[in-house]
C-alpha positions in Angstrom: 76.2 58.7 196.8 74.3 58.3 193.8 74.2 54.7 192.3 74.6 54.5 188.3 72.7 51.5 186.8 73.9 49.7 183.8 71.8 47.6 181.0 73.2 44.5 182.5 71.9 45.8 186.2 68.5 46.1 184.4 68.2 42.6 182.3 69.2 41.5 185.9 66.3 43.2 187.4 64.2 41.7 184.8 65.6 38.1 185.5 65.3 38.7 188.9 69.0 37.9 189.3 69.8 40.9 191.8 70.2 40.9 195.7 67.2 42.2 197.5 69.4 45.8 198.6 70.0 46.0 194.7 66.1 45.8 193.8 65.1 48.4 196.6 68.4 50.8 194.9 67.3 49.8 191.2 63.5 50.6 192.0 64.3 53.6 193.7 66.1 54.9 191.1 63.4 53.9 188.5 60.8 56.2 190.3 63.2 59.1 189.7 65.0 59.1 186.1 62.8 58.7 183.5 65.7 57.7 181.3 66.3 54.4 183.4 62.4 53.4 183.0 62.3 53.9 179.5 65.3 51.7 179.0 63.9 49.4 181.4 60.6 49.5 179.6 62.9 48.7 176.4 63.9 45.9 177.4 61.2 44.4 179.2 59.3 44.7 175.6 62.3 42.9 174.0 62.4 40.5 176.2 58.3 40.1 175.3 59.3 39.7 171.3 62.1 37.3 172.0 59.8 35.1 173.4 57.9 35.0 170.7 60.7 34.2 168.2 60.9 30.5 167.0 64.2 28.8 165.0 63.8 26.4 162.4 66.5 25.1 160.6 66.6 25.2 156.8 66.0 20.8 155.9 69.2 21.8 153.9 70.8 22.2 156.6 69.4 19.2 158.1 70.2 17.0 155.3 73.6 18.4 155.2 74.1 17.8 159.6 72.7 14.0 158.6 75.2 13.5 155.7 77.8 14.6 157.8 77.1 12.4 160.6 77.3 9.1 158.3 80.9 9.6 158.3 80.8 8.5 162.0 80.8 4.8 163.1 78.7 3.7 165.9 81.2 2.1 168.5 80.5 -0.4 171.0 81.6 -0.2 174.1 
C-alpha cells in the first residue's frame, strides 16, 4: 500500500517531528515522486525566508500599548 504524504507530514519532516518508520516512508517516497520533493524543496526554502523575517512594531503602536496600560494600577500584594 502506497503511503500519501500531506504538507503537514512534510513541515514535520522538516522539524524533525516524525517517528523514525515515518522518515524511512517520507524519504522513500521523496526519491520516487518528484512532486513531493519539489514541495518539500518549497518549503524548506520558506522556511529559509521566514527566518530571515524580523517584526517591529510601529512606536504608534507602542505609545498607544503604553497609554493603555496607565489605566492599570500597580497592586500590592
Amino acid at each position: 500500500m502506497t503511503k500519501t504524504f500531506t504538507k503537514n507530514d512534510l513541515v514535520r519532516f522538516l522539524y524533525d517531528e516524525l517517528t523514525n518508520d515515518e522518515k524511512r516512508a517520507l524519504a522513500q517516497a521523496l526519491l520516487t515522486d518528484n512532486e513531493l520533493q519539489n514541495e518539500l524543496d518549497l518549503l524548506r526554502s520558506t522556511m529559509t525566508e521566514l527566518s530571515k523575517v524580523s517584526y517591529k512594531p510601529s512606536q504608534r503602536s507602542v505609545d498607544k500599548i503604553l497609554e493603555f496600560s496607565k489605566g492599570y494600577h500597580k497592586q500590592s500584594v
